[in-house]
N, C-alpha and C positions, 0 to 999 in steps of 0.2 A: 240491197246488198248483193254483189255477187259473189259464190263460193269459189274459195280454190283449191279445194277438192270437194268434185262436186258426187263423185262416191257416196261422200257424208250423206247428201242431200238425197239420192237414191235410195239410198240404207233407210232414210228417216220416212221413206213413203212405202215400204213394203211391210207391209200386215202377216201377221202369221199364219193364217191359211194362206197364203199366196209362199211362204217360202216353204210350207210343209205341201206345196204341190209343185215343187222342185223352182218355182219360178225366180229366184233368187239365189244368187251367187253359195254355196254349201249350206244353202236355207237358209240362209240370216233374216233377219229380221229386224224392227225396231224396237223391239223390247230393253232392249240396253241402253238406246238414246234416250227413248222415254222416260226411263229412270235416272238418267243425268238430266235429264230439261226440266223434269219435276221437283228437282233441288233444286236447280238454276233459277228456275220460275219464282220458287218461294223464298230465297236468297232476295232475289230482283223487288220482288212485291212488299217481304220485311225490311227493308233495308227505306221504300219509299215510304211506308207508312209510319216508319219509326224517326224519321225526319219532317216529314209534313203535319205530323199529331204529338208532339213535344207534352204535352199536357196527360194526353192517355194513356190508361194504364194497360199492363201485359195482355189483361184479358178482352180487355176491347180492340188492339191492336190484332190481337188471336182471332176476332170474329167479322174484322174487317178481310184481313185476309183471306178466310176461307170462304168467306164470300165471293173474292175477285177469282180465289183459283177453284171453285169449284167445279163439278163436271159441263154443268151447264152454262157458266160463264164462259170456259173454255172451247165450249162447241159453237157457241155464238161466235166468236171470234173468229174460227174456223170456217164457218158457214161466211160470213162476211170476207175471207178471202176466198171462199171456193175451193178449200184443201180437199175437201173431199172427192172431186172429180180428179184427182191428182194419186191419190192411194191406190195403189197393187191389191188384192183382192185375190184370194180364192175363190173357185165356181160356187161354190153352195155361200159363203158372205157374201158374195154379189147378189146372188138369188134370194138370200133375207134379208135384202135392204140396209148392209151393212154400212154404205158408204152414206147412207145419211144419218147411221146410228150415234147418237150423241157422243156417247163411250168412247165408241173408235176415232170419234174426230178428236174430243180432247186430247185423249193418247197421243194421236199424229202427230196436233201440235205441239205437245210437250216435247215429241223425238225430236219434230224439226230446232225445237230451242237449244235442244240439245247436240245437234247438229253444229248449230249459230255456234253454239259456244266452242265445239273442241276446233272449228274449220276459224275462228278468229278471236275469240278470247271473252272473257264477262265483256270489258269492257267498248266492245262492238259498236252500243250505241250511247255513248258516253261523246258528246261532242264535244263539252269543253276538252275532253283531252283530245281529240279530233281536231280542235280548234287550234291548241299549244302546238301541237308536230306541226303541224300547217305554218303559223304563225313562226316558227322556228326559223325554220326551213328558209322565209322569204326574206324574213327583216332581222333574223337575230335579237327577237326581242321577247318579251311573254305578253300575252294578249293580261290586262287591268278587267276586273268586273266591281261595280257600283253598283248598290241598291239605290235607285230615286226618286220610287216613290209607291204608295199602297194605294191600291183601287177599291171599292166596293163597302158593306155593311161589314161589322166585327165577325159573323157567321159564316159570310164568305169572302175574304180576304182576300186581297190578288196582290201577290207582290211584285212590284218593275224593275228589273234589271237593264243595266250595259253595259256591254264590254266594248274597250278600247285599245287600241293599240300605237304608241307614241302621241296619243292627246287625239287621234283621231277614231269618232265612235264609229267602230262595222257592224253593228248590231242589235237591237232594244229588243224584250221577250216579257211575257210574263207568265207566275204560276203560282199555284195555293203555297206553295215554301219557296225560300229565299235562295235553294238550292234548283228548285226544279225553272224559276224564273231564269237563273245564269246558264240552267242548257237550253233552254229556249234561244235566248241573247246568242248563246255561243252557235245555236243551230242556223239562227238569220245570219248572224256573220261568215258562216262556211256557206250558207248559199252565194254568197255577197263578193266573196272571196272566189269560188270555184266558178262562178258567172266570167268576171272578169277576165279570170286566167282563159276562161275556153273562147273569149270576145278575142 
């Protein structure tokens, strides 16, 4: 995605020894994004596992999540984008190895969600709805989605979506819920779609 203000995105990589050694605009820091991306995050995380596990109860849904958002889960993901060679730093957390410190990476990335969020909204990576403006836009029509059919044993269950638009299908996807299968569908189809237009 690209930001448009990309401020946010600056804001969300400067660490607090780095704005308490003036290096940042009247010291700011990511502390405040962090704390909106850390709602964001667990918004995002509750919201999929309370539609993919229909069956489970509050407390198993409670222990899935803090699994996915925990520190170390967090820092993984971090490290696989390479966020950390990206963060502003103070002299003495540089010199402690801060940029590879788990802590400080989860944090970043929570700023940066939190960035995501106020520079374009929750629904950012929401294709189906990415998919409707689009689909609006061209044909004046709304993009149809079909379940047609389930893959795999009962324990891992895949479900197959397409979406269509006037009888013609732009898209097939699949995923563990019937909902994460139709942004799949809707994700192929905006590739499918924006291919085309830049052909």
């Amino acid at each position: 995605m690209r930001f448009r203000d990309r401020s946010l995105l600056h804001l969300a990589l400067v660490h607090g020894s780095a704005g308490t050694e003036g290096r940042s605009r009247h010291g700011e820091n990511y502390e405040r994004l962090e704390f909106l991306g850390d709602s964001v995050l667990n918004l995002a995380i509750s919201d999929h596992l309370y539609r993919m596990f229909p069956s489970r109860l509050e407390g198993d849904l409670a222990r899935l999540r803090a699994g996915l958002v925990s520190e170390g889960a967090l820092a993984r993901v971090a490290r696989d984008i390479d966020l950390g060679r990206y963060v502003m730093l103070g002299r003495g957390e540089e010199k402690g190895g801060g940029r590879s410190r788990p802590g400080l990476l989860a944090d970043a990335l929570e700023a940066v969600l939190g960035a995501v969020y106020i520079d374009s909204g929750y629904g950012v990576a929401d294709y189906k709805s990415q998919l409707q403006e689009l689909v609006q836009q061209l044909e004046r029509r709304l993009p149809r989605y079909r379940i047609t059919g389930q893959r795999g044993p009962e324990h891992e269950r895949a479900f197959v979506a397409t979406v269509e638009v006037n009888g013609r299908i732009l898209g097939e996807g699949q995923g563990r819920s019937k909902k994460e299968a139709e942004q799949a569908a809707a994700r192929r189809a905006l590739d499918h779609l924006r291919r085309n237009r830049a052909g």
